[in-house]
C-alpha positions as a Markdown table, in Angstrom:
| # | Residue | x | y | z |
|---|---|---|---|---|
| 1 | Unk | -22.4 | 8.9 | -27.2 |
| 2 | Unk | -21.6 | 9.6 | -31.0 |
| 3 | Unk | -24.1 | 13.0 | -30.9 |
| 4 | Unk | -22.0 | 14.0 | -27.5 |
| 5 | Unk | -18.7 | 13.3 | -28.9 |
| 6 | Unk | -19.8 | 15.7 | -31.8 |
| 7 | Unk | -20.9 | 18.7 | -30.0 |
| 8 | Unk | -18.3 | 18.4 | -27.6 |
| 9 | Unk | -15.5 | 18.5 | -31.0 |
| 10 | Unk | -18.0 | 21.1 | -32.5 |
| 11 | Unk | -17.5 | 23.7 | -29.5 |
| 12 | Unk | -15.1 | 26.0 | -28.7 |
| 13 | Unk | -15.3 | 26.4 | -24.9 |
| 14 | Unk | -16.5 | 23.8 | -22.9 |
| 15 | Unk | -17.2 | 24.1 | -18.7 |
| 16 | Unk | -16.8 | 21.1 | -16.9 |
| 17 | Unk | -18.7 | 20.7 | -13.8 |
| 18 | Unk | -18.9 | 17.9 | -10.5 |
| 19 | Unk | -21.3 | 17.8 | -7.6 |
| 20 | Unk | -20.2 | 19.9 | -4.6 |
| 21 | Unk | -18.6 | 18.6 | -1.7 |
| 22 | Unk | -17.1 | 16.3 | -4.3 |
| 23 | Unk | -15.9 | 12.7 | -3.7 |
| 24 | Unk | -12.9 | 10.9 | -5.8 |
| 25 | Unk | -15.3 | 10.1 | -8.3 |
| 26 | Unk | -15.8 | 13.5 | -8.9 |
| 27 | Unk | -13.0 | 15.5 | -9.0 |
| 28 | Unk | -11.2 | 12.3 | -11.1 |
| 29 | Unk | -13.8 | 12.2 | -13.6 |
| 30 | Unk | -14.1 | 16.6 | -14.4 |
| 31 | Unk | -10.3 | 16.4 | -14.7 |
| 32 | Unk | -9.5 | 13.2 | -16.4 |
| 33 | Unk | -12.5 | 14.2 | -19.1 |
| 34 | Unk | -11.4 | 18.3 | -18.7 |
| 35 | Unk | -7.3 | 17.0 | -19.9 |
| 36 | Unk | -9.4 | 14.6 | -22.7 |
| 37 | Unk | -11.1 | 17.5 | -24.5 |
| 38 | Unk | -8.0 | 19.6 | -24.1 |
| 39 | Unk | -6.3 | 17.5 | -26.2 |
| 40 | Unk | -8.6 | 18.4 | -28.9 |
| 41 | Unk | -7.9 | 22.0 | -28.6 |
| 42 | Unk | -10.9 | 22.9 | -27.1 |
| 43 | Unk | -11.1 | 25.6 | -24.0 |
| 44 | Unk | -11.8 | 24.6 | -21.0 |
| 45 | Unk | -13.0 | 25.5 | -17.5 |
| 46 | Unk | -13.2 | 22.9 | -15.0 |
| 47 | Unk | -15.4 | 23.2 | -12.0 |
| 48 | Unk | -16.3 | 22.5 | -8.6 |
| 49 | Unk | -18.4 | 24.6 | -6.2 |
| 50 | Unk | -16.5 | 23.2 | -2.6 |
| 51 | Unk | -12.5 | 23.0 | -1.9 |
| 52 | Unk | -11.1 | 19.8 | -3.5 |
| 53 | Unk | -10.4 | 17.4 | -0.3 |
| 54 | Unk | -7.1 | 17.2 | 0.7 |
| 55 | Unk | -6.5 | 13.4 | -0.3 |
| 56 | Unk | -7.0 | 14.5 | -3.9 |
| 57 | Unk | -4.8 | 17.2 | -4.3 |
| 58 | Unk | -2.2 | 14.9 | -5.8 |
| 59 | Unk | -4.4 | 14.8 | -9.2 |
| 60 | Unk | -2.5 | 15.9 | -12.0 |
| 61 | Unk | -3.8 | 19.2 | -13.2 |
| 62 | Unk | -6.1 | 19.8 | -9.9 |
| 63 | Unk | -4.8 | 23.4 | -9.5 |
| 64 | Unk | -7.2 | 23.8 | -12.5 |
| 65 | Unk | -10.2 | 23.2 | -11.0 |
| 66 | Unk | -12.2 | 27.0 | -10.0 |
| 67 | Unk | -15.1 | 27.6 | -7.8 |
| 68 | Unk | -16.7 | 30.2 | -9.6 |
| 69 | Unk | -17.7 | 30.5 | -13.3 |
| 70 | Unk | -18.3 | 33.4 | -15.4 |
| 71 | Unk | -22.0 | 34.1 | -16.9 |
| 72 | Unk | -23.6 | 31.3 | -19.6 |
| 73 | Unk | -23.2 | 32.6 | -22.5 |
| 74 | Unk | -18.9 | 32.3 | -21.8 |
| 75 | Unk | -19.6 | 28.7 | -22.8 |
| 76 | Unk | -21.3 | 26.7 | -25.6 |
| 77 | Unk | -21.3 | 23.3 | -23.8 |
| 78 | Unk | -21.7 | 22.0 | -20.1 |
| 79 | Unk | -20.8 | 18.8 | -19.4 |
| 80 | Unk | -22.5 | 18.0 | -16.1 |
| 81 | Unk | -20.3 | 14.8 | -14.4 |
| 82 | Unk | -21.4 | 12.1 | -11.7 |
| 83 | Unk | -24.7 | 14.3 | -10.3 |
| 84 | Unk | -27.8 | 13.1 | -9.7 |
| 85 | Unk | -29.7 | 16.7 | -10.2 |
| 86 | Unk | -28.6 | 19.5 | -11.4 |
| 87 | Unk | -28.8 | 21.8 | -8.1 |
| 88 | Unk | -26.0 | 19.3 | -6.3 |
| 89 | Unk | -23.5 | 21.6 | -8.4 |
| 90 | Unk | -24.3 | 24.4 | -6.3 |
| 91 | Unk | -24.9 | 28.0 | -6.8 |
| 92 | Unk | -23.4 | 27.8 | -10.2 |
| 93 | Unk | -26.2 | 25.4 | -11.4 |
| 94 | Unk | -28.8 | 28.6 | -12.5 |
| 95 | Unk | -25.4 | 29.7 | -14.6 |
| 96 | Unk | -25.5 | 26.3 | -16.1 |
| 97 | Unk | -28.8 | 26.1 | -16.8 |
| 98 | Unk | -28.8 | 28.6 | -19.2 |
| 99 | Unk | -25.6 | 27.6 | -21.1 |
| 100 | Unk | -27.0 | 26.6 | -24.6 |
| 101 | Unk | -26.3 | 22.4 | -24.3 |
| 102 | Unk | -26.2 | 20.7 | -20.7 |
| 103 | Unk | -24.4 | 17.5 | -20.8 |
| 104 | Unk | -25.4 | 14.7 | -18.0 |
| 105 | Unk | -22.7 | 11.9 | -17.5 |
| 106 | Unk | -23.9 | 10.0 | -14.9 |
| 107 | Unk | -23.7 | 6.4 | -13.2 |
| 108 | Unk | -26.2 | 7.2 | -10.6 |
| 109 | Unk | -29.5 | 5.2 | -10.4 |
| 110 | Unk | -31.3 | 8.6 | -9.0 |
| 111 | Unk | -30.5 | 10.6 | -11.8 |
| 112 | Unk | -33.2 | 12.9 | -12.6 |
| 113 | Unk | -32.3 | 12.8 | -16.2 |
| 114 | Unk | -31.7 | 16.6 | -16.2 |
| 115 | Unk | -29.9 | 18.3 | -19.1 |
| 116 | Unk | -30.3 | 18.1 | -23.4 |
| 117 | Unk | -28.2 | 14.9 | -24.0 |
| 118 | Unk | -27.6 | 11.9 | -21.2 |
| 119 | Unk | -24.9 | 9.3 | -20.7 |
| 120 | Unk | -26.2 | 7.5 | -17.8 |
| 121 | Unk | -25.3 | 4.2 | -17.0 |
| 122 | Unk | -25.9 | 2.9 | -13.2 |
| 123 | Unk | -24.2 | -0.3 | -14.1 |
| 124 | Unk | -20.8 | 1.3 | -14.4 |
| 125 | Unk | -18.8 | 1.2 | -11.4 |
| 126 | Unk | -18.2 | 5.0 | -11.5 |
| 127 | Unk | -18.7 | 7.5 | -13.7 |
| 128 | Unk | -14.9 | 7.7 | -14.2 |
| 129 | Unk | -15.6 | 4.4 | -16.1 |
| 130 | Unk | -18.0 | 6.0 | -18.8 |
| 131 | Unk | -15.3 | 9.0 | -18.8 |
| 132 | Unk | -12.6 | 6.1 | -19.3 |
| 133 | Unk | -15.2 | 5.0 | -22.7 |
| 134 | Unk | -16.1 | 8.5 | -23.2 |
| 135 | Unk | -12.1 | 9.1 | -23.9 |
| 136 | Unk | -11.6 | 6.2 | -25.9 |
| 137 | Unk | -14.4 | 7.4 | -28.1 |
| 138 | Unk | -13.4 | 10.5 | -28.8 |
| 139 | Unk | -10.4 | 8.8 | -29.8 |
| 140 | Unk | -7.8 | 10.8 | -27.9 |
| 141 | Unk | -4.8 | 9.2 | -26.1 |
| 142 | Unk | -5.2 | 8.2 | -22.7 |
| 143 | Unk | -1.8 | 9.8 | -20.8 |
| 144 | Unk | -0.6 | 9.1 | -17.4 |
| 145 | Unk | -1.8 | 11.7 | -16.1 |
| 146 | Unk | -6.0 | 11.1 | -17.1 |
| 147 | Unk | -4.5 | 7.5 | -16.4 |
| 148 | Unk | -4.5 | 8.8 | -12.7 |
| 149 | Unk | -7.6 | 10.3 | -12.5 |
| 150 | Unk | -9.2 | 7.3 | -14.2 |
| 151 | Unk | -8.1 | 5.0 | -11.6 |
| 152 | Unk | -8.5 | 6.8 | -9.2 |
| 153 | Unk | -12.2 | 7.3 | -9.8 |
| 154 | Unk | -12.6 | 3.5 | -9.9 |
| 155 | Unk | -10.7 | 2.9 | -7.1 |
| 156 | Unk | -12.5 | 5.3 | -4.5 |
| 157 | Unk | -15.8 | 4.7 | -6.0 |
| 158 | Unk | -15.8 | 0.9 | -5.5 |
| 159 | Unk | -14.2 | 0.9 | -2.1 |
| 160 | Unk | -11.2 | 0.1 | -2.9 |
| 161 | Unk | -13.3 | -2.4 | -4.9 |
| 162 | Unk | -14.9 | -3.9 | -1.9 |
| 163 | Unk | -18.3 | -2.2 | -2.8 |
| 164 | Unk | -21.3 | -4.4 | -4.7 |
| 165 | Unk | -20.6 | -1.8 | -7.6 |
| 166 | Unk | -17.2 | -3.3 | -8.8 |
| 167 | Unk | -17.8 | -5.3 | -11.9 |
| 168 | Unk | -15.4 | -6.6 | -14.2 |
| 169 | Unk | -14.6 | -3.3 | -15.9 |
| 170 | Unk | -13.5 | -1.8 | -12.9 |
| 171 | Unk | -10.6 | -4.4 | -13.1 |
| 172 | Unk | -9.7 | -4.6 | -16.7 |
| 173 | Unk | -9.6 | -0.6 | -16.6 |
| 174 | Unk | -7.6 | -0.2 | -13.1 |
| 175 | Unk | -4.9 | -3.4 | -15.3 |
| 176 | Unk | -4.5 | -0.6 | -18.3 |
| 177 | Unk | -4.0 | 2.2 | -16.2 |
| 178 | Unk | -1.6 | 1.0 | -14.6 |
| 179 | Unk | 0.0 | -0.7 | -17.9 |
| 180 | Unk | 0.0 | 3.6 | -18.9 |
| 181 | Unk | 2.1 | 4.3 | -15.8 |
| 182 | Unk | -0.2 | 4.5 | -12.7 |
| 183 | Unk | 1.2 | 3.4 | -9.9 |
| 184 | Unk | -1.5 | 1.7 | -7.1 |
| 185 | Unk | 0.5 | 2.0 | -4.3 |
| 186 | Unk | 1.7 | 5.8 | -4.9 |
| 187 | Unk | -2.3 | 6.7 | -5.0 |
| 188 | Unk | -3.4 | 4.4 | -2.2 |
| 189 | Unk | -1.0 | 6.5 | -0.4 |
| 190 | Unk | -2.4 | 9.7 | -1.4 |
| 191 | Unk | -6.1 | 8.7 | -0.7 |
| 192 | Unk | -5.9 | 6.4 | 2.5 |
| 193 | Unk | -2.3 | 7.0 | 3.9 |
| 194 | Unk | -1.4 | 10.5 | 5.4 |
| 195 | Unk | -3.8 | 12.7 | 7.4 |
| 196 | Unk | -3.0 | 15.8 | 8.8 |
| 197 | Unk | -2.6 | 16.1 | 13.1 |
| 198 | Unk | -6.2 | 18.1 | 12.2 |
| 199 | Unk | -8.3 | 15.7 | 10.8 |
| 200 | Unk | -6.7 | 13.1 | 13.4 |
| 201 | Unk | -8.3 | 15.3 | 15.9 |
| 202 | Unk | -11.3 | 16.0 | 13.8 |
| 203 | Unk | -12.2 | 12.4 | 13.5 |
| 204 | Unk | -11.9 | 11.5 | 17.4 |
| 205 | Unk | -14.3 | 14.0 | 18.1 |
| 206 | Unk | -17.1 | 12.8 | 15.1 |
| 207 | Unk | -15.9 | 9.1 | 16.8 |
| 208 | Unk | -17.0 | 10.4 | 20.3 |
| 209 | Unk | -20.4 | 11.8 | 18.5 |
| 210 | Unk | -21.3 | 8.4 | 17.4 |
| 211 | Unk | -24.6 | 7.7 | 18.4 |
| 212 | Unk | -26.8 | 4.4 | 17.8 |
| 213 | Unk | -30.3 | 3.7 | 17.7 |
| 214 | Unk | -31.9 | 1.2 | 19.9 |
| 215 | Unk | -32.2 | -1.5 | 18.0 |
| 216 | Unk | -28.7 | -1.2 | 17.0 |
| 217 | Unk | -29.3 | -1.0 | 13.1 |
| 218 | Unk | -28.9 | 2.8 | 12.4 |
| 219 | Unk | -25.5 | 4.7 | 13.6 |
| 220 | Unk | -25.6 | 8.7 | 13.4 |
| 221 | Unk | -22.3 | 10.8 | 13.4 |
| 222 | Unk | -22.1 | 14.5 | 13.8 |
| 223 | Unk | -19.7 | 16.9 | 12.7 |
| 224 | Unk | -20.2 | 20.6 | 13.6 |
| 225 | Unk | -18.9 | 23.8 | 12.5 |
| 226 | Unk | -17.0 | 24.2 | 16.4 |
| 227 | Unk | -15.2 | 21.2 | 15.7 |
| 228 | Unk | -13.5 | 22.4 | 12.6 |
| 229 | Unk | -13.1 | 25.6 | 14.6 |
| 230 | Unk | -11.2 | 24.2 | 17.2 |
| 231 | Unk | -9.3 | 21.3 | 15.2 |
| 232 | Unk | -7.9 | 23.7 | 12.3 |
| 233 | Unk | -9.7 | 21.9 | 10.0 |
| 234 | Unk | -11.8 | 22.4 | 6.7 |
| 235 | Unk | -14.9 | 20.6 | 5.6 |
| 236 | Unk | -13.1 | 18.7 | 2.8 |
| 237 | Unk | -11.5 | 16.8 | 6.1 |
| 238 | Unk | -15.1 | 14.8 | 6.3 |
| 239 | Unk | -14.6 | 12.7 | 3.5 |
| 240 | Unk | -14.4 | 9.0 | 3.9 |
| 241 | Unk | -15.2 | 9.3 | 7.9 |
| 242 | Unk | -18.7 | 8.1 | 7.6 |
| 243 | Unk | -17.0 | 4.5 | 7.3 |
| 244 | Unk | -16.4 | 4.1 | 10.4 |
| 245 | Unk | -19.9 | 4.4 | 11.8 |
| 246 | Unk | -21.1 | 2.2 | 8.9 |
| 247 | Unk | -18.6 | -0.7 | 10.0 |
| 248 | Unk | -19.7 | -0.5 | 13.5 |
| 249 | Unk | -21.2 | -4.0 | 14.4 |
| 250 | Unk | -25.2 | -4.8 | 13.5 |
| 251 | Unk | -25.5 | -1.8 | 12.1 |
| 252 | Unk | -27.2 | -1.3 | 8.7 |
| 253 | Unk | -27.2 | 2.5 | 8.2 |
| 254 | Unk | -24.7 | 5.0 | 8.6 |
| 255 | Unk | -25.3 | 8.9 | 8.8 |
| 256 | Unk | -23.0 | 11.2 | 8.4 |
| 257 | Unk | -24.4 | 14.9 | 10.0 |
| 258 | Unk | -22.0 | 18.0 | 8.4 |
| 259 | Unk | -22.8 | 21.2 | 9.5 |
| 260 | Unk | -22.6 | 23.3 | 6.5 |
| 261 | Unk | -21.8 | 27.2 | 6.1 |
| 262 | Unk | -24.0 | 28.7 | 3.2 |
| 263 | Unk | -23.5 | 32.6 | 4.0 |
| 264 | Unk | -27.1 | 32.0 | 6.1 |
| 265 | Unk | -27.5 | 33.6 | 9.4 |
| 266 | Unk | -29.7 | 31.0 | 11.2 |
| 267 | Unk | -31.4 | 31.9 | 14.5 |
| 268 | Unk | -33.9 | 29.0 | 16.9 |
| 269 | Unk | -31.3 | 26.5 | 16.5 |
| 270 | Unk | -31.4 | 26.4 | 12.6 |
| 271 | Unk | -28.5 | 25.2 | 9.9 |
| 272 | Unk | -27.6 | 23.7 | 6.9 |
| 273 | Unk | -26.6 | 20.4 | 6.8 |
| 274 | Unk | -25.3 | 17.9 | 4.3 |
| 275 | Unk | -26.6 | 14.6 | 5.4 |
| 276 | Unk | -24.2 | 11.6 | 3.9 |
| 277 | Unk | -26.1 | 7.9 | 4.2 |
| 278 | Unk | -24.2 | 4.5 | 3.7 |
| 279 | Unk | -25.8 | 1.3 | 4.4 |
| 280 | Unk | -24.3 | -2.3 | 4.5 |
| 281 | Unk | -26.3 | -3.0 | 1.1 |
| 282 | Unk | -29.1 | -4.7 | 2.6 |
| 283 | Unk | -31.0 | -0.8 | 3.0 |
| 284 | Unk | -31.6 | 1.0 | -0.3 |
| 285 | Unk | -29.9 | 4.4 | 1.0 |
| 286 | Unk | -30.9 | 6.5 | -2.5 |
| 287 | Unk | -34.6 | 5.5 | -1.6 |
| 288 | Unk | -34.7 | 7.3 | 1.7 |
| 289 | Unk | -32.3 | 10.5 | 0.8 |
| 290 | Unk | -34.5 | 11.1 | -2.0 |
| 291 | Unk | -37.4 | 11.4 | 0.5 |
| 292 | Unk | -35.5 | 14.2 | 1.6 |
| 293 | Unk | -34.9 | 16.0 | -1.9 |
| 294 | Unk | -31.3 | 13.9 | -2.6 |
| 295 | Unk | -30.4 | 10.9 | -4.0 |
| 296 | Unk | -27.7 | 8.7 | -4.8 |
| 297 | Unk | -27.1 | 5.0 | -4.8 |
| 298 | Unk | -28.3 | 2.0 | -3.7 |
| 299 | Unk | -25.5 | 1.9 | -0.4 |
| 300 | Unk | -24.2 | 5.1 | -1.1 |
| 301 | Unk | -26.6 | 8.6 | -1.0 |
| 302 | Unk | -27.0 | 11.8 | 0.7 |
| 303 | Unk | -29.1 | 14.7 | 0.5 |
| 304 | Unk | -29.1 | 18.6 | 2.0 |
| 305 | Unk | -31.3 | 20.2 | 4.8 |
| 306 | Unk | -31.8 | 23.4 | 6.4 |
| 307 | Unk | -33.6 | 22.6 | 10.0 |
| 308 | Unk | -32.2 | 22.1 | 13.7 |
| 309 | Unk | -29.7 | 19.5 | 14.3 |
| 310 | Unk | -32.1 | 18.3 | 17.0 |
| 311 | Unk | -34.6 | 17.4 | 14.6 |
| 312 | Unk | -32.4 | 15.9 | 11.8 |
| 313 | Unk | -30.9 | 13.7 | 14.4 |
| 314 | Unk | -35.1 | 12.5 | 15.0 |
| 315 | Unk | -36.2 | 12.0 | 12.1 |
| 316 | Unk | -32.7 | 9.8 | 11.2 |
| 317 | Unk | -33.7 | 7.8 | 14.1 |
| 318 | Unk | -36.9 | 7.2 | 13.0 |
| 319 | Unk | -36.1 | 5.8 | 10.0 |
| 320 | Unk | -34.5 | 2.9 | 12.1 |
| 321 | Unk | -37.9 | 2.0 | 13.1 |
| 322 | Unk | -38.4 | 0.2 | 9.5 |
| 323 | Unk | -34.7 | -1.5 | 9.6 |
């Protein structure tokens, strides 16, 4: 940590970077770190390769976060947050490749180890919890507003610290955030309370998608490019759905399908798809989506695919066979 904190105070503009489609984990941990180093005087671009979902748009400084980068050299540092491998950033990870010192801050178990310098710890409960030590290290005043995006982190990361990842940490950091002004319920509110009529209608259609296997252990749920066409919505409106095919009775596994647009024309039935897996934490979910090129954690993974929706839904079915 002490050779990152010194590079990080050594360079003058530092990009920050999260894995695309990005969860609260995420986005909290690029801006809670991004308002950290700012404090030290540094520049700063924050990134993200996907719209920020809609629950997180609360986030103190979120207007911050861009989706495009200019070329390496524009940076001495990246600082690579919560993703597994390097090309989950998107198509600015051949840009970041080439940017003299890559940064991986990770709590993944799948991380591929990628980058010049590591800070990966799959114990943490989030990798808004080695930000949160990160932060303290560098020695730099925690304010309400990284407060927030700590916590918030934490709190999506673990569940709403329901998940086998909440550890004691997860508590005693969640008690001083809130001791530096956080307020639980205002951000519960944000992240699980208000939905737009869109997504309402969004999520009865991936609810009437629902399909199970036939031994009742695997649940697949689709959603496809003409339902956001004719609900008004936006793919951000996918997060946190997959939990209710994961809470169905029996069921072990959970797939999420998301029909992806990539620029791609795609003829014979084709697509690209971001496959989301979350398993009741009997079913090591990082194990399978990394036999598809992804990764994850242990309950928590996903990976991306380019192939018919036909056949992803098969071979996701198969895999009930060994559950």
């Amino acid at each position: 940590m002490d050779k990152i904190i010194t590079h990080i105070k050594r360079a003058h503009h530092i990009l920050l970077a999260s894995h695309s489609e990005p969860d609260g984990d995420a986005v909290s941990s690029i801006l809670a770190l991004g308002l950290a180093i700012g404090q030290l005087g540094k520049k700063t671009t924050i990134y993200n390769a996907s719209p920020i979902p809609a629950v997180y748009r609360f986030l103190p400084s979120v207007e911050r976060i861009v989706r495009h980068i200019k070329k390496a050299n524009t940076y001495d540092v990246a600082l690579v947050l919560d993703c597994g491998d390097l090309p989950r950033v998107g198509e600015a990870s051949a840009t970041i490749s080439r940017i003299p010192l890559v940064i991986n801050i990770d709590h993944h178990i799948s991380n591929t180890g990628f980058g010049d310098l590591q800070l990966i710890d799959p114990l943490a409960c989030s990798t808004a919890e080695i930000v949160y030590r990160l932060i303290k290290a560098m020695d730099v005043s925690i304010d309400k507003a990284m407060a927030t995006s700590v916590y918030t982190g934490i709190l999506t990361d673990t569940g709403s610290f329901r998940f086998s990842s909440t550890n004691r940490a997860a508590f005693a950091i969640s008690q001083e955030m809130t001791e530096l002004g956080v307020e639980p319920h205002a951000v519960a509110q944000h992240v699980y309370g208000t939905y737009s009529l869109g997504r309402i209608k969004l999520l009865n259609l991936a609810l009437d998608s629902i399909e199970i296997s036939e031994n009742g252990k695997l649940s697949i749920m689709t959603v496809t490019g003409a339902m956001f066409a004719e609900t008004g919505t936006h793919p951000e409106d996918v997060d946190g759905m997959i939990n209710y095919a994961r809470r169905i009775e029996d069921v072990k596994v959970a797939a999420l399908i998301h029909e992806q647009k990539n620029g791609k024309t795609y003829s014979n039935g084709q697509g690209h798809y971001h496959v989301s897996l979350r398993s009741d934490g009997s079913v090591d979910v990082a194990a399978i989506a990394g036999s598809f090129g992804g990764g994850g954690h242990t309950s928590a993974a996903g990976f991306q695919i380019e192939t018919s929706l036909k056949k992803l839904k098969s071979d996701i079915i198969t895999l009930a066979q060994n559950l």
